[in-house]
N, C-alpha and C positions, 0 to 999 in steps of 0.2 A: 555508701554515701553517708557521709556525718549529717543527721539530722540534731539542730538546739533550738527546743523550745522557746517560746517566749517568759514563761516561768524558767526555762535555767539560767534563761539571760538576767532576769531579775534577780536570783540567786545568785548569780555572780556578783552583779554587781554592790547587794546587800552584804557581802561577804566582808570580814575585815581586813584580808590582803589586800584585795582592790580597792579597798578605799585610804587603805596606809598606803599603796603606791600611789594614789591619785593626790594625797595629801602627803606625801615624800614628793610628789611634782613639785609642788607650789613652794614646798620648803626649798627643794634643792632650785628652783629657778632663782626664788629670793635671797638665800645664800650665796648664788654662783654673783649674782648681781652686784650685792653687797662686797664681795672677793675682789671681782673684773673692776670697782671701783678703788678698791684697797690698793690693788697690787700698784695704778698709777704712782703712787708715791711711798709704797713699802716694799719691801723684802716680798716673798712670793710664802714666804712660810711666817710670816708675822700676820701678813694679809687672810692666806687660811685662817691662821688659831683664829682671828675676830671674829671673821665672816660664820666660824664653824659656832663658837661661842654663841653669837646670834642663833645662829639655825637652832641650836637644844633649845630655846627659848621659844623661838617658832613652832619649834615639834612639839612640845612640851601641852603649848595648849592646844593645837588643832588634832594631836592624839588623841587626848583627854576626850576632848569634845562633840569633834567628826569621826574618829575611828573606832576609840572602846567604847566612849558614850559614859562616862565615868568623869564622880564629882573631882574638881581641883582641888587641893589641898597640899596643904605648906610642906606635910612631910612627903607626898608626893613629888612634891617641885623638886624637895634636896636629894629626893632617892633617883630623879631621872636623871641627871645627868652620868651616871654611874655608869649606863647604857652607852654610852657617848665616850665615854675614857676608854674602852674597849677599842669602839669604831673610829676613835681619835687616831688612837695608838698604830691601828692599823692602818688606818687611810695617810697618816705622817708616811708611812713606809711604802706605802704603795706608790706615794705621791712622789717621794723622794725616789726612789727604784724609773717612776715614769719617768720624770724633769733629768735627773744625775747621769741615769745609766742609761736609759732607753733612750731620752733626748726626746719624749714627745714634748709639746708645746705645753707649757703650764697654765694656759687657758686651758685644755684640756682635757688634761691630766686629773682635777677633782672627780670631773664625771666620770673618767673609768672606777677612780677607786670608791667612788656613792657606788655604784652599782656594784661592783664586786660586794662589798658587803652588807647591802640590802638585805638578803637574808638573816640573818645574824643581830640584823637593829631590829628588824619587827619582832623575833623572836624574845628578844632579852623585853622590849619596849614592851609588850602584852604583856610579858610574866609582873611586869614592874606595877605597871598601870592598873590591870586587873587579879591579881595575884594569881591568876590560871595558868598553869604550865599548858601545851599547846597537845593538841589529845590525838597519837598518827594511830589508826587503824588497819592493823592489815589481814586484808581479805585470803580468807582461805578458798585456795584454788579445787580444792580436792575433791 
């Protein structure tokens, strides 16, 4: 039987994945929002670029703030978006592959590809933000 304390529940939730995913919510709900208003009268990939523009700016400071806990700062703000041209890059492809090829719904289509590279944003986002590379441990079995 899985027993979790009440101390690891609090360690979870102190952790700073869960709180980048908790604060990638609110980004990705208020981007999708900003998009689903866009798309009424633009293109479906003109609608992203804005809607996603916005979100680095969103994430920019609720990173900072809620999740590394780290001052803003000007050369900070130029070096984040850096992180974003990456996950741009790929979520354009992802997006395009859902809508083009797959034919899913392009209301839904951003949320597959936020999530596919989730990974990938928090990782570059912490190195950026806090200059620490992300420290994996592995346990010798022997």
């Amino acid at each position: 039987m899985l027993k979790i304390s009440i101390d690891q529940i609090k360690s979870l939730l102190k952790s700073e994945f869960v709180k980048f995913i908790f604060v990638g919510g609110i980004n990705t709900l208020s981007t999708y929002l900003i998009y689903l208003i866009l798309i009424l009268f633009l293109q479906y990939q003109i609608a992203f670029t804005l809607a996603y523009l916005s979100g680095i700016i969103i994430s920019f400071f609720l990173n900072s703030k809620v999740v590394f806990r780290v001052e803003i700062s000007l050369k900070k703000f130029f070096r984040y978006p850096s992180v974003y041209v990456i996950q741009y890059l790929m979520n354009l492809l992802l997006l395009y592959i859902s809508v083009d090829i797959l034919f899913i719904n392009k209301q839904v289509a951003p949320l597959i590809a936020i999530i596919i590279t989730l990974p990938v944003t928090f990782t570059i986002s912490r190195f950026i933000l806090k200059r620490e590379p992300i420290q994996f441990q592995l346990q010798d079995h022997a």
